[in-house]
C-alpha positions, 0 to 999 in steps of 0.5 A, a space after each residue: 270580217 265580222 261573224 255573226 251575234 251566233 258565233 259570238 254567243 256560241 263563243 261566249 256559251 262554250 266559256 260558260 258551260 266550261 265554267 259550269 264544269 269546272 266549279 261544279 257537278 251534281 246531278 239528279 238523276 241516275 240508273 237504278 243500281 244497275 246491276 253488272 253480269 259480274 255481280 258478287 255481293 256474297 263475296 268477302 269484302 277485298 283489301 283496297 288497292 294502293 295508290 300505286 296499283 291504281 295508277 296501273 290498273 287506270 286506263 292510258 295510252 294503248 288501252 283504248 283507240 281514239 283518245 289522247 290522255 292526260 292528267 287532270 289539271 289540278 289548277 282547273 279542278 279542284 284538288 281536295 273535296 274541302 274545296 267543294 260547297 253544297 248540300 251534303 246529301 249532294 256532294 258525292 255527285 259533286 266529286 264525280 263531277 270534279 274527278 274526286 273519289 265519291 267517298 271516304 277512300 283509302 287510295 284515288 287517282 284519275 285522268 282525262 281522256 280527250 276524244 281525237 278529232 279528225 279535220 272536216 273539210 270545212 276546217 280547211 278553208 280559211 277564214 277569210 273564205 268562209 261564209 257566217 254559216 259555214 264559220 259558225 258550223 267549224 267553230 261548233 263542229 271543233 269543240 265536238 269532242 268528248 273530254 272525260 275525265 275517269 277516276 279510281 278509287 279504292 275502298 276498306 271493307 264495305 266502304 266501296 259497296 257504301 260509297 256506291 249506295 251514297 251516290 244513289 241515295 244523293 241521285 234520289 234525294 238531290 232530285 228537286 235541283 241544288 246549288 254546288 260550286 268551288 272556290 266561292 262561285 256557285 251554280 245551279 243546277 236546274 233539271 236531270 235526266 235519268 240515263 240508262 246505266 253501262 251495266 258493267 262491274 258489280 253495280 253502276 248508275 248513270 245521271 246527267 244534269 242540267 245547269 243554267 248558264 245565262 239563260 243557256 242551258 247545258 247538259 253534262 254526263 257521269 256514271 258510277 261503276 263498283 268493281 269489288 273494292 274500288 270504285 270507277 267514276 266517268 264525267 264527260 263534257 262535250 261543248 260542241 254538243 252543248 252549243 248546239 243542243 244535241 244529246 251526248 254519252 260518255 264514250 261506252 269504249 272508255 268505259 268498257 276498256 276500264 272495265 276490262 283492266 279491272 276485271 
């Protein structure tokens, strides 16, 4: 049977708003350094952890419920920050959003977590059972599920509290719009919105930003957390939400059990 211009252009949105999040991630906007109840700015600057101690310290199965980890797909995601182009000053944003370090870091490692969705009983139906309407909802109401990918990065001396400042300063001076992208295809970046920070750790800032994606917009989600040394990134993407135009969050549950492991 046929479905609807709607469910095809909603088809053709999810490809695009997925092409957005793979070449790209700047954002203009952010919290303003928020301060965590941890805060240790007079502390002596900690050792960076090794690569292998991040892999430990990096949230995973049975730290968290409700989400299924995997690891970051390196053919999707670009795996070297040569690979990403763009203004300078924006580029530590543009790593959060390709689950790179934001900076210069002596170790680094990350993972996708996948929000596990139960069945609706609209999903039940066949499709052949289902009206125009009700196809469209299941199709949008399928690819409502939050998919983040978190990363650790650890940092020498002041590098992490540096790390952090250059995300901020780049929130700031990135606020005009930019163009970022990866493997020769670029995307603009059109509006931000500031969001209001988790708080954890010893700072934190939280952007999204908004891309055109032929005449359709979407949004996407990133924070930056500094725990001492290392530093967390989060970058989330729901295409159900972006489809529909609903506003979304980075799972505060994925954030708060990184935060607990590093404590």
């Amino acid at each position: 049977m046929k479905r609807s211009s709607g469910a095809r252009l909603g088809a053709t949105a999810a490809v695009s708003v997925l092409s957005l999040a793979l070449i790209t991630g700047c954002s203009e906007s952010g919290s303003n350094g928020d301060k965590g109840s941890g805060s240790q700015d007079d502390a002596p600057a900690a050792k960076a952890l090794s690569a292998a101690e991040l892999k430990k310290l990096i949230i995973a199965k049975g730290d968290v419920a409700g989400f299924t980890f995997s690891a970051v797909d390196k053919t999707e995601f670009p795996a070297d920050k040569k690979a990403i182009t763009g203004d300078e000053k924006c580029k530590p944003l543009a790593y959060v959003m390709s689950g790179l370090a934001p900076g210069d870091a002596a170790a680094e490692t990350n993972t996708m977590a996948t929000e596990e969705k139960s069945p609706t009983d609209t999903a039940s139906k066949s499709l052949e059972d289902m009206t125009d309407g009700e196809f469209e909802d299941a199709f949008g109401d399928s690819m409502n599920i939050n998919v983040t990918v978190v990363g650790l990065s650890s940092y020498d001396g002041d590098g992490a509290e540096k790390t952090f400042e250059s995300v901020t300063d780049a929130v700031a001076a990135c606020a005009g719009g930019f163009t970022a992208g990866s493997g020769g295809e670029e995307q603009k970046i059109t509006a931000v919105t500031e969001k209001k920070a988790s708080g954890t750790g010893d700072e934190s800032v939280a952007f999204s930003l908004t891309g055109d994606m032929e005449g359709q917009e979407g949004k996407i989600q990133g924070e930056v957390v500094r725990h001492g040394s290392t530093v967390a990134t989060y970058y989330t993407m729901n295409i159900g939400a972006l489809m529909s135009g609903k506003d979304y969050d980075i799972p505060a549950a994925l954030i708060d059990a990184q935060a607990g492991k590093l404590k």
